[in-house]
C-alpha positions as a Python dict, from the first residue, in 0.01 Angstrom:
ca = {
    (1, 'X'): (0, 0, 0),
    (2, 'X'): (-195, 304, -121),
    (3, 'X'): (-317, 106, -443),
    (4, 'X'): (-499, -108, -187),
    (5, 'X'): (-638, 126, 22),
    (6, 'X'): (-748, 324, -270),
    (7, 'X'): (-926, -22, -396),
    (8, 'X'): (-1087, -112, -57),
    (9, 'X'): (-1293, 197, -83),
    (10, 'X'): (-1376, 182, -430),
    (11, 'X'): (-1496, -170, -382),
    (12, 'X'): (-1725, -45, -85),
    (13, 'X'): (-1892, 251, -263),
    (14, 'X'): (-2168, 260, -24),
    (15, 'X'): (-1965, 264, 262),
    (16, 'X'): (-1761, 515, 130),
    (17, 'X'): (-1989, 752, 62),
    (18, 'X'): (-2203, 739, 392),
    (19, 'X'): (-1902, 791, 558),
    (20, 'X'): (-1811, 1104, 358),
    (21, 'X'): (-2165, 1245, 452),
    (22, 'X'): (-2056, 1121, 810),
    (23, 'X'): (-1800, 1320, 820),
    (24, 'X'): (-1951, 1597, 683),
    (25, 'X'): (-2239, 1575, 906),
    (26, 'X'): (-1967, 1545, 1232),
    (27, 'X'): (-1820, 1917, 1117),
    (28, 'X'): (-2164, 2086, 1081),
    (29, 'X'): (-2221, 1984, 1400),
    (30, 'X'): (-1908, 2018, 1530),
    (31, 'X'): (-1927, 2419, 1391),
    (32, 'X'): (-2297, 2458, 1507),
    (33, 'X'): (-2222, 2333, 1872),
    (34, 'X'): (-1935, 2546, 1880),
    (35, 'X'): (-2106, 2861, 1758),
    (36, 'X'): (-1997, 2876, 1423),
    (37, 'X'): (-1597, 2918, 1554),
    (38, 'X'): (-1692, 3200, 1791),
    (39, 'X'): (-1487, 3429, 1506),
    (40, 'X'): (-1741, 3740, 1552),
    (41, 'X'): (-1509, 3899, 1763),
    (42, 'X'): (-1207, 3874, 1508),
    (43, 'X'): (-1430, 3915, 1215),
    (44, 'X'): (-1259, 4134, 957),
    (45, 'X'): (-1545, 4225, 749),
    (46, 'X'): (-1987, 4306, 844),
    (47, 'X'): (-2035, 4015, 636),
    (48, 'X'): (-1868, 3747, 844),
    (49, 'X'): (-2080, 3925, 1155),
    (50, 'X'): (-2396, 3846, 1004),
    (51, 'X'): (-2388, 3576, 801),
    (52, 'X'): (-2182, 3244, 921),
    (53, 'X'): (-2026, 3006, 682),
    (54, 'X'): (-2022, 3327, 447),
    (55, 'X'): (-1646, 3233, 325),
    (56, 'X'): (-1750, 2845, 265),
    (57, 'X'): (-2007, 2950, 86),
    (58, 'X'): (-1811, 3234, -98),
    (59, 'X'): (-1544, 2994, -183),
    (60, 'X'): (-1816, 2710, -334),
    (61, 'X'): (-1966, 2995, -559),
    (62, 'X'): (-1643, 3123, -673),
    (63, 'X'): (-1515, 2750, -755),
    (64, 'X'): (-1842, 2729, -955),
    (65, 'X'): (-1803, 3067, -1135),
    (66, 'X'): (-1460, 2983, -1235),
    (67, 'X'): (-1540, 2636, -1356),
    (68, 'X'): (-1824, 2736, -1571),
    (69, 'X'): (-1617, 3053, -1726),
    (70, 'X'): (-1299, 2839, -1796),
    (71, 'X'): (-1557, 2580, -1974),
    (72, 'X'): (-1713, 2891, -2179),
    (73, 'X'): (-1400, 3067, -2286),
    (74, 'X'): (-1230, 2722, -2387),
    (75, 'X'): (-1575, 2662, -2599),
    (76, 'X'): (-1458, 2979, -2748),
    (77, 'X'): (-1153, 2871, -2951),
    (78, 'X'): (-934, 2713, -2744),
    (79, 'X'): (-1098, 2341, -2798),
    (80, 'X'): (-1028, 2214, -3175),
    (81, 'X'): (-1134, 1966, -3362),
    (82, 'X'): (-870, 1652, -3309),
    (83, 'X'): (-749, 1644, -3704),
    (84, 'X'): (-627, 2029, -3671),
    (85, 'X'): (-273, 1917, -3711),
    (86, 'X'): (-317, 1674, -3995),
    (87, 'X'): (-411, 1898, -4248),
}
């Protein structure tokens, strides 16, 4: 059952992906409308007063930060060659 939904989006690529940005363009919206959550009066910190979306956009910079560090420190020593065990 899953296999085959998994499939029918695969085989429609296109599809898939304009819906993605569909959806995607439906929650923008959706958060602009609604004035970005109305959370200014149970914001915790000046930051999330003044600048809206500032924990998406905290979150997609940290993701980043972490992916490109893990890639650099395993660049460091931690990736071998593939024969390192048969000599």
């Amino acid at each position: 059952m899953i296999v085959q939904f998994i499939d029918f989006f695969r085989n429609r690529m296109k599809m898939t992906i304009r819906l993605c940005y569909g959806v995607l363009l439906f929650w923008v919206i959706f958060d602009i409308l609604l004035g970005f959550a109305g959370e200014k009066e149970h914001a915790h910190t000046w930051v999330e007063v003044y600048f809206p979306g500032w924990w998406a956009l905290f979150g997609f910079v940290s993701c980043t930060l972490i992916i490109y560090i893990s890639k650099w420190f395993g660049h460091l020593g931690i990736m071998t060659r593939e024969d390192y065990y048969d000599e």
